[in-house]
C-alpha positions as CSV (number, residue, x, y, z in Angstrom):
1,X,9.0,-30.0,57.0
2,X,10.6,-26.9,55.7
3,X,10.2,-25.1,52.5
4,X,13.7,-26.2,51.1
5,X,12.7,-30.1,51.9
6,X,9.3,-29.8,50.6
7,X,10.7,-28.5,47.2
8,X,13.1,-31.7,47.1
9,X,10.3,-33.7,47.3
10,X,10.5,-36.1,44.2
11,X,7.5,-37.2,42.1
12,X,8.5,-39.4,39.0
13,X,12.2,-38.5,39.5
14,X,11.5,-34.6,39.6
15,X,11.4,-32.6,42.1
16,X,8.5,-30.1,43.5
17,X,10.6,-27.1,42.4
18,X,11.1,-28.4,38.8
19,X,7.1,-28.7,38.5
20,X,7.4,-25.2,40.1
21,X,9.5,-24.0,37.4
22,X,7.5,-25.5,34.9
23,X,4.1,-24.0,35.8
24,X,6.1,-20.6,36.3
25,X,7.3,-20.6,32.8
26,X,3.4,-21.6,31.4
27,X,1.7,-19.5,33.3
28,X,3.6,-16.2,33.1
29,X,4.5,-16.9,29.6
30,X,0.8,-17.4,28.5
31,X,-0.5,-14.4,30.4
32,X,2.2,-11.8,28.8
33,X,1.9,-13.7,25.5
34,X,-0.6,-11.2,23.8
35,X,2.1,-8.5,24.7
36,X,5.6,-10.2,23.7
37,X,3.5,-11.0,20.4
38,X,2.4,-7.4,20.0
39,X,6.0,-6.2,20.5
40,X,7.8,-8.6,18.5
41,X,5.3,-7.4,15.8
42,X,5.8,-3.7,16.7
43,X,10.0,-4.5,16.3
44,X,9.5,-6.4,13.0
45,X,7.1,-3.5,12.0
46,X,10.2,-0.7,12.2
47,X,12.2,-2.9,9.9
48,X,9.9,-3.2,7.3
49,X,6.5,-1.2,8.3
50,X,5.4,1.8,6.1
51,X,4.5,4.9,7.8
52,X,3.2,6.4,4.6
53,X,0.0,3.7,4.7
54,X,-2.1,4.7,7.3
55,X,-3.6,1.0,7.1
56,X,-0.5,-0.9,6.9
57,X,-0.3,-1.6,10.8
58,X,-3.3,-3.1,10.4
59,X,-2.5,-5.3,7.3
60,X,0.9,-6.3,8.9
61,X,-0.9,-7.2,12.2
62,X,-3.4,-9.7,10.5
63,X,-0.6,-11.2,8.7
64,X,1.6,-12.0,11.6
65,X,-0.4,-12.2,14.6
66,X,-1.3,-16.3,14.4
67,X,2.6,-17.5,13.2
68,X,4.3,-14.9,15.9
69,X,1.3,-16.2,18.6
70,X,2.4,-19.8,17.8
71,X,6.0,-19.3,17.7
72,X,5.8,-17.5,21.7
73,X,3.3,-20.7,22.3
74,X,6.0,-23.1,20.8
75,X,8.8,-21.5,22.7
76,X,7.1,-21.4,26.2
77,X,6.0,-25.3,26.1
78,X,9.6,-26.3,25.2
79,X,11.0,-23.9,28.1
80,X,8.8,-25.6,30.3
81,X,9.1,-29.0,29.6
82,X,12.9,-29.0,29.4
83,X,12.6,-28.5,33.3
84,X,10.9,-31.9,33.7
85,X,12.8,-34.9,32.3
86,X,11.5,-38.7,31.9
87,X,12.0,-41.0,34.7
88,X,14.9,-43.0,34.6
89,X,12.6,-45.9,35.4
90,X,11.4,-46.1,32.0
91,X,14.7,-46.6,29.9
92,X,13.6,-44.7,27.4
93,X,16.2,-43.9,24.1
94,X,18.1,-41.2,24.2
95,X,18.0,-38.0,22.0
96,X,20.8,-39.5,19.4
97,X,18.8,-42.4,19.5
98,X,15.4,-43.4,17.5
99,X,12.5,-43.3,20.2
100,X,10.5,-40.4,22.0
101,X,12.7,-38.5,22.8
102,X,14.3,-38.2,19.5
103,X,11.1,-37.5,17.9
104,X,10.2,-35.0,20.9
105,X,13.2,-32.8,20.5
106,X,13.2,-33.2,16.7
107,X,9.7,-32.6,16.1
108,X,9.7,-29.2,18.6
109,X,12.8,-28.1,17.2
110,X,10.9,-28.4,13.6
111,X,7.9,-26.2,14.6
112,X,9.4,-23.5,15.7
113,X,11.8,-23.2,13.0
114,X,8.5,-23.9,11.1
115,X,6.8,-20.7,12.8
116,X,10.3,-18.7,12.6
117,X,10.0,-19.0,8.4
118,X,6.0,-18.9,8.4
119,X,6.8,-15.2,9.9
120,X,9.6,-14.5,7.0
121,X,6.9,-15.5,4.6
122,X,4.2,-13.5,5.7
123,X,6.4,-10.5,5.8
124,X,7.4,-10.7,2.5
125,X,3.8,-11.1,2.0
126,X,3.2,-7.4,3.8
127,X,6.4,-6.5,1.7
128,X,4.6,-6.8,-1.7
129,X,1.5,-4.8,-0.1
130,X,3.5,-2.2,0.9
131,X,5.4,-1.9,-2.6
132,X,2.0,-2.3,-4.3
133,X,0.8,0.3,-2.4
134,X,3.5,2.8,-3.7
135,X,3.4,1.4,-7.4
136,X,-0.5,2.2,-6.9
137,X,0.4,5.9,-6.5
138,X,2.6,6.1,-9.8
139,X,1.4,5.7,-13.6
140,X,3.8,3.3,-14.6
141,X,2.0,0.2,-14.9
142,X,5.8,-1.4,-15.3
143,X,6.0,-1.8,-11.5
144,X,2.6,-3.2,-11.1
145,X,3.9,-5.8,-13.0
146,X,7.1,-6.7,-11.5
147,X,6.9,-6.5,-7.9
148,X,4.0,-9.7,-8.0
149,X,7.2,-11.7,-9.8
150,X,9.4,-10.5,-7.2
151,X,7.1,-11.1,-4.2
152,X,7.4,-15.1,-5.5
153,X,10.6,-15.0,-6.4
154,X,11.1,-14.2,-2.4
155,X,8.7,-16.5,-1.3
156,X,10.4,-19.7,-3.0
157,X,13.9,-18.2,-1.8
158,X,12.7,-18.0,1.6
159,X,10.9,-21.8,1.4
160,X,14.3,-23.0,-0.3
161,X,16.3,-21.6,2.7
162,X,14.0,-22.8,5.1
163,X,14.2,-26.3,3.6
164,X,18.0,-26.5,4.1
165,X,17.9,-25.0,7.5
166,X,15.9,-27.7,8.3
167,X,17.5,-30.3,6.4
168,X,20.9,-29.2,8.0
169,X,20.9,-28.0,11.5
170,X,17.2,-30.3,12.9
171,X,17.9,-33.9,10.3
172,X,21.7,-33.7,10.4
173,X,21.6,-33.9,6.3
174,X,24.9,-32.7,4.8
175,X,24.3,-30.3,2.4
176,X,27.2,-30.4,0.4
177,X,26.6,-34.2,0.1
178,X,23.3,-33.4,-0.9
179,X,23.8,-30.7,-3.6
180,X,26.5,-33.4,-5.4
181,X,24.2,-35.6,-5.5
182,X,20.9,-33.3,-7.4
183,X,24.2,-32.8,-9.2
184,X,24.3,-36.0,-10.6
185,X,20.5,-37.0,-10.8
186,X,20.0,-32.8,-12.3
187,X,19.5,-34.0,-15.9
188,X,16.9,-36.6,-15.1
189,X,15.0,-33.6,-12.5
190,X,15.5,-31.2,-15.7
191,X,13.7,-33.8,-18.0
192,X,11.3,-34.2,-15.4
193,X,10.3,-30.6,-14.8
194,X,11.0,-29.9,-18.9
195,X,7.6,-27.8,-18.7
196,X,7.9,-26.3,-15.7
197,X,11.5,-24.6,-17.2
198,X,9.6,-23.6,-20.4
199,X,6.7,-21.9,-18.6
200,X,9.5,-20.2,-15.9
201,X,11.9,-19.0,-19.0
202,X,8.9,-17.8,-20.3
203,X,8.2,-15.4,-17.7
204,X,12.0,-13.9,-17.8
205,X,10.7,-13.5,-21.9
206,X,7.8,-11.7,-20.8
207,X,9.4,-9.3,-18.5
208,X,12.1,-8.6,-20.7
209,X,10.6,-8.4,-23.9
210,X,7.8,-6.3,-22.4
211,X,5.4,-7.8,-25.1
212,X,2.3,-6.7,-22.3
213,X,1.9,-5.2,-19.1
214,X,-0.3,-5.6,-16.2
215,X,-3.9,-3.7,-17.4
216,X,-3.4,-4.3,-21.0
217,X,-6.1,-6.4,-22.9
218,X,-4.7,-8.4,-24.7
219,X,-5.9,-11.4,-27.2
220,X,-4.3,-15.3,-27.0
221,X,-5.8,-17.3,-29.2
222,X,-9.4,-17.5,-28.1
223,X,-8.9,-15.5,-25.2
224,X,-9.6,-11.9,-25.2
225,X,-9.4,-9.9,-21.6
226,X,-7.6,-7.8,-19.2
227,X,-3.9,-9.1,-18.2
228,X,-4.0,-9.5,-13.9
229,X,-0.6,-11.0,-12.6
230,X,2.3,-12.5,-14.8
231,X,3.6,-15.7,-12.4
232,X,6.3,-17.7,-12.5
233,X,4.3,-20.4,-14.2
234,X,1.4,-18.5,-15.7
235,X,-0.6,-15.2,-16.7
236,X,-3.7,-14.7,-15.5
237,X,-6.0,-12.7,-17.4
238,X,-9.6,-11.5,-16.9
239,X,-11.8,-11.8,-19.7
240,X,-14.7,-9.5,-20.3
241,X,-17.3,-12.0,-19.1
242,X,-15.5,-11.6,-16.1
243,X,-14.1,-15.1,-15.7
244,X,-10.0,-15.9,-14.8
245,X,-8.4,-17.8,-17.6
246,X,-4.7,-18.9,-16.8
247,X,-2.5,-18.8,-19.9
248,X,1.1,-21.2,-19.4
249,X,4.0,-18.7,-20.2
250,X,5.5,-20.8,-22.7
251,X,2.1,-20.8,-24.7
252,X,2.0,-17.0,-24.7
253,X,5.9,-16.5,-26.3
254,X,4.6,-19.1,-28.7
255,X,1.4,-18.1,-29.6
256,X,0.7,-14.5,-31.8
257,X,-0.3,-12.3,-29.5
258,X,-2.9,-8.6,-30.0
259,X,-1.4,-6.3,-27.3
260,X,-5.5,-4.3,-28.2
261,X,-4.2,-2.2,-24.9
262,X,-1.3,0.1,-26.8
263,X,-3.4,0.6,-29.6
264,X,-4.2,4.1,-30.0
265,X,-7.9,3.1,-31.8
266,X,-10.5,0.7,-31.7
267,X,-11.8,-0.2,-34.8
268,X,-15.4,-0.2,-35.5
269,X,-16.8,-2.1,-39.0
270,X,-20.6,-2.8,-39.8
271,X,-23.4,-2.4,-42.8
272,X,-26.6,-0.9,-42.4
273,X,-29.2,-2.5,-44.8
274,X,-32.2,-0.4,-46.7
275,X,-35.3,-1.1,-47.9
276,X,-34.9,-1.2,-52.1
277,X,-37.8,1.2,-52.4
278,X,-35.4,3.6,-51.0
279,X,-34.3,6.3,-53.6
280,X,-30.5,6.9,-54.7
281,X,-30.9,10.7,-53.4
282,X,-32.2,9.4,-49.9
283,X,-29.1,6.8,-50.0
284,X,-27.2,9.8,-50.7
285,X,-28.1,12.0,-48.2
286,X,-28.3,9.2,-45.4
287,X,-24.4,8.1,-46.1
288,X,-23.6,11.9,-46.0
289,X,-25.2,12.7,-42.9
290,X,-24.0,9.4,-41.7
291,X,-20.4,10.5,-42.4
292,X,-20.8,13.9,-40.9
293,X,-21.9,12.3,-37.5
294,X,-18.7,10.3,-37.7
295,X,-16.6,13.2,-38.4
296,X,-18.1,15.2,-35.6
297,X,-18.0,12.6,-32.7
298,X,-16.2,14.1,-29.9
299,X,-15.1,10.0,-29.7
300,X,-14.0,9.3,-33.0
301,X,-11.3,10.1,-35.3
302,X,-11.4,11.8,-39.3
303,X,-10.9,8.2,-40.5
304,X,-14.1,7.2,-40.5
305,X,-15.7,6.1,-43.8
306,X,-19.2,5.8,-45.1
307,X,-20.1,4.3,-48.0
308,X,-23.0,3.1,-50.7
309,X,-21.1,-0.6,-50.9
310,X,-23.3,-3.1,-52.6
311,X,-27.0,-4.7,-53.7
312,X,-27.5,-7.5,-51.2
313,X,-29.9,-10.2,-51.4
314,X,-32.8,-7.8,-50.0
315,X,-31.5,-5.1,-48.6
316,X,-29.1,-2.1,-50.2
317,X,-26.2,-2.2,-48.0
318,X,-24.3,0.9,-46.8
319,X,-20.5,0.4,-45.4
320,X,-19.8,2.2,-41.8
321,X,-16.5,2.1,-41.0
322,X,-14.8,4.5,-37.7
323,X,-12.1,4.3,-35.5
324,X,-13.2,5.3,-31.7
325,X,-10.4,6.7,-29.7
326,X,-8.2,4.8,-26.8
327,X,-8.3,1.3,-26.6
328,X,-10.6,1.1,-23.8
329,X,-13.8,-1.6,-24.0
330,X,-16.0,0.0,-22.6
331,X,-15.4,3.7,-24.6
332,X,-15.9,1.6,-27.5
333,X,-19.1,0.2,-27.0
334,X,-20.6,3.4,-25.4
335,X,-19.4,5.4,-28.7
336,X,-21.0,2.7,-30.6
337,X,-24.1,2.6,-29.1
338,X,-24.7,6.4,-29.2
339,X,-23.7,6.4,-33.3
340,X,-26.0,3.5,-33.7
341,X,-28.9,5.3,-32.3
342,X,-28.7,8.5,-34.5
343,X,-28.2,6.4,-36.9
344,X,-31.4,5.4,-36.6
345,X,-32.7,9.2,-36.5
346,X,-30.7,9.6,-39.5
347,X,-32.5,6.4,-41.7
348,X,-36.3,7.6,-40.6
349,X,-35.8,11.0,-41.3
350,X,-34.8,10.1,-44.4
351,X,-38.0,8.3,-45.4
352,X,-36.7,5.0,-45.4
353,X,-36.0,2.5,-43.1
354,X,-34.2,-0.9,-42.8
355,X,-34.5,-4.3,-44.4
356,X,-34.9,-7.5,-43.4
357,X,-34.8,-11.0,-44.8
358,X,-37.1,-11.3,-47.4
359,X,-37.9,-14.2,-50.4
360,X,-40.7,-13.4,-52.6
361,X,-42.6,-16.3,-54.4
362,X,-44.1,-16.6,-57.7
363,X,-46.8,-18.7,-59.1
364,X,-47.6,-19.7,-62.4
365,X,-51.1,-19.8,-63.6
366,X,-52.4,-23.4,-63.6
367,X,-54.7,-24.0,-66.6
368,X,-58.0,-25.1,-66.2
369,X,-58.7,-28.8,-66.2
C-alpha cells in the first residue's frame, strides 16, 4: 500500500489525511500560540500603546494576554474540527436545523466573537490607564474626573455593540424588527428603569454643573469624606474613617451639598474653661496671649478671635475662635493640636488652670434631739 492509498483510508467516514490535517492544525497552532498571542498584542499595542509609560507594556500585556490566548485557542479548535465532519451514518440535523450541529457551530461562532469583544473591553480598560496616567501628570483635577465616566461610557457602548453583533450575524435576530419593537414596549422599560434614569441624568448634572470634583471633601447628609470616582449610577466617596460609602446621583443633585474642598479655610470653634479662683487680670492676660498665638500662627489667618464669653456652671469660659488655612483635614487637626498645646503653656503660666464639673453641697445644721 502506498502513501496516497493509505491517506484514503476511511475511519468514521474521514479519511487518514483529514485526521492528518486536523492534528496539523492543533499541534502547530498550539506550539506557536504563545507567539501569534504576543504579536497580536504587540500590533494592538501600536494602535493604542503609550510609549511615554515605561510600565504600560506591562499593564497592557496582563490585560490581554488570557482573552487574546483564548481567542487563538478558540480559533485553532474550530480550524481543526471543520476538517473532520460527522458520519453520515448517524443522521444527525443539519446546521439550519435544531440539533448538534446547530448548537456546535452556533455556540463556537459565540465564543470567539465572545473573546473578539472581551479584547475590545479590556483595551478600553488599558485606554483609561493610559489617559489616567497623563491626567496624573497635570493639576487639573477636571480630567481625573471625566475620563472614569468616559472609560464606562465605552465599556457599555462596546457591550451594546457586541450584543447586536451577536444577536444579528450568530441568532439570525433582525435588528430593525427588534428596535420597533423596545419602540413600542420603551415606556413600560422607562417606568421600569425610572431610577436608574434619575441616578444616570444625575451624573450628566454633576459633570456639567461641576458642583464637585474628584479629591474634594465634600459633605452629603451624614457623610463627610473625600469624592473617589463619579459613575454612571453613583459617587463613591471615602470617608475619613477610611470606609467607601456610595452615594446614588440623584440623591446628591437633591440633597444640599458642603463642597469643604474649595473652601479657602477651615473653621476652628471651641471654649476653654477656668477655674473661678482665677483673677480678671490673669483672664485678661491669658485671652491676650491666647489671641497673639493665633495671630502669629504660620497656619492661621488675622480672623481669629479670643474672647472672655461667659460664667458657666463651674467654670469661666473663654471663646477661641480661628480659621486655619486650606481646606485640607489633616492641616486642620495638626494646627489644632499644636495651638491646643500652648494653650496649655499659656493657662499654667498664668497661675490658673482648668475646670471641671463641679456641684458643691450644703448642709443645714440639724438641732439636737
Amino acid at each position: 500500500m502506498d502513501l496516497l492509498q493509505f491517506l484514503q483510508l476511511e475511519f468514521f467516514e474521514n479519511t487518514v489525511k483529514n485526521y492528518l490535517i486536523f492534528s496539523a492544525i492543533l499541534i502547530i497552532g498550539l506550539l506557536f500560540k504563545g507567539k501569534l498571542s504576543s504579536f497580536i498584542r504587540k500590533w494592538i499595542y501600536k494602535i493604542v500603546g503609550d510609549s511615554t509609560n515605561p510600565d504600560g507594556k506591562v499593564e497592557f500585556d496582563n490585560l490581554l494576554k488570557r482573552p487574546i490566548s483564548y481567542f487563538i485557542l478558540l480559533i485553532l479548535l474550530y480550524f481543526s474540527f471543520n476538517s473532520l465532519s460527522f458520519p453520515s451514518s448517524w443522521n444527525m440535523a443539519g446546521i439550519e436545523e435544531i440539533g448538534i450541529k446547530m448548537i456546535l457551530e452556533k455556540g463556537s461562532s459565540l465564543l470567539i466573537v465572545v473573546t473578539i469583544f472581551w479584547t475590545m473591553l479590556r483595551s478600553v480598560e488599558y485606554l483609561g490607564i493610559r489617559l489616567k496616567h497623563k491626567a496624573s501628570l497635570t493639576e487639573s483635577r477636571v480630567d481625573d474626573q471625566i475620563i472614569p465616566f468616559a472609560i464606562e461610557i465605552g465599556r457599555v457602548l462596546v457591550i451594546i455593540f457586541g450584543i447586536l453583533i451577536i444577536l444579528s450575524n450568530i441568532f439570525g435576530v433582525n435588528i430593525t424588527a427588534l428596535a420597533a419593537g423596545l419602540g413600542v414596549g420603551g415606556v413600560a422599560v422607562a417606568l421600569a428603569s425610572k431610577e436608574s434614569l434619575e441616578n444616570l441624568l444625575g451624573s450628566f448634572t454633576i459633570f456639567f454643573d461641576k458642583p464637585f470634583q474628584v479629591g474634594d471633601i465634600i459633605t452629603i447628609g451624614e457623610i463627610t469624606g473625600v469624592v473617589e470616582k463619579v459613575g454612571f449610577r453613583s459617587t463613591r466617596v471615602r470617608t475619613f474613617d477610611k470606609s467607601v460609602v456610595t452615594v446614588p446621583n440623584k440623591n446628591i443633585i437633591n440633597t444640599e451639598l458642603d463642597n469643604l474642598g474649595v473652601r479657602p479655610v477651615r473653621r476652628v470653634k471651641f471654649y476653654v474653661g477656668l477655674l473661678y479662683s482665677t483673677s480678671s487680670d490673669q483672664i485678661k492676660n491669658i485671652v491676650n496671649e491666647i489671641q497673639a498665638l493665633i495671630d502669629n500662627h504660620p497656619n492661621t489667618d488675622q480672623e481669629g478671635r479670643v474672647r472672655f464669653m461667659e460664667f458657666g456652671d463651674s467654670s469661666l469660659n473663654i471663646m477661641v475662635l480661628y480659621f486655619t488655612k486650606g481646606p485640607e483635614w489633616e492641616s486642620m487637626i495638626d494646627t489644632r493640636q499644636d495651638i491646643n498645646f500652648k494653650i496649655i503653656e499659656i493657662v499654667k503660666k498664668h497661675g490658673s488652670d482648668f475646670a471641671f464639673p463641679t456641684r458643691s453641697l450644703y448642709f443645714e445644721n440639724q438641732p439636737k434631739s
